[in-house]
C-alpha positions in Angstrom: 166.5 283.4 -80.3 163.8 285.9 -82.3 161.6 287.7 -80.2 158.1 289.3 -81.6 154.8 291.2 -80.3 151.2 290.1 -80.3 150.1 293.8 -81.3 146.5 292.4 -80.2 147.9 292.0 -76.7 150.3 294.5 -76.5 149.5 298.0 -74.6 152.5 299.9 -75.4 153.6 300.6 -71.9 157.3 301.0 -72.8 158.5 298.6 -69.7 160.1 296.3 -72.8 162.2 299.6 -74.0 163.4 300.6 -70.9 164.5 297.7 -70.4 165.8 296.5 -73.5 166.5 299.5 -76.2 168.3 297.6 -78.3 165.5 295.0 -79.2 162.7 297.2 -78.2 161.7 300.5 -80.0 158.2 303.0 -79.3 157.6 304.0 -82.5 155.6 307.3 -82.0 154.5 307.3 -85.9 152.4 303.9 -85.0 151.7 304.5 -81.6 153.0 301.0 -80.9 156.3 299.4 -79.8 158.4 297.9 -82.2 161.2 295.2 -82.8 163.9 296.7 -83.7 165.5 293.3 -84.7 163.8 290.2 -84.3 167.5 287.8 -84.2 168.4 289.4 -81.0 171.9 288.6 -80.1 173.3 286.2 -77.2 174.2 289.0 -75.0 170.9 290.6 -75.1 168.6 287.1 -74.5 168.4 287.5 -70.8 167.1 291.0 -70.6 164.3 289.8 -73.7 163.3 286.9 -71.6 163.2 289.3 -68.8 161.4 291.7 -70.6 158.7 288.9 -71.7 158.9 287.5 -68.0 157.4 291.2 -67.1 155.1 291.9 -69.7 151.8 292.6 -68.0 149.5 290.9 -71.0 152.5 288.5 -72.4 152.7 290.3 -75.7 156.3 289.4 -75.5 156.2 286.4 -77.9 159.9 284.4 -77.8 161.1 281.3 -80.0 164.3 279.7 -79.0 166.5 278.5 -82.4 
């Protein structure tokens, strides 16, 4: 699975990094959230899908391998 955002959808609410730290990164330099890896591993692929599930404006963008 690789996750990415659409930046053009995303509002940088931080939902994705609570939920997810280890995918999901605010990066206060940017003012934006960032992937912190975008090959996220097995044990992680629920809480992504979750976190796109709950993603307000579906910035959460997922492709399954």
């Amino acid at each position: 699975m690789k996750v990415k955002i659409d930046y053009d959808l995303c509002t940088s609410d931080g939902h994705c990094c609570d939920l997810c730290p280890e995918i999901f990164h605010f990066d206060d330099e940017h003012d934006r959230i960032m992937v912190i890896d975008d090959e996220v591993p097995e044990d992680l692929e629920d809480l992504v899908r979750q976190a796109a599930d709950e993603c307000d404006t579906g910035a959460i963008l997922i492709r399954e391998d």
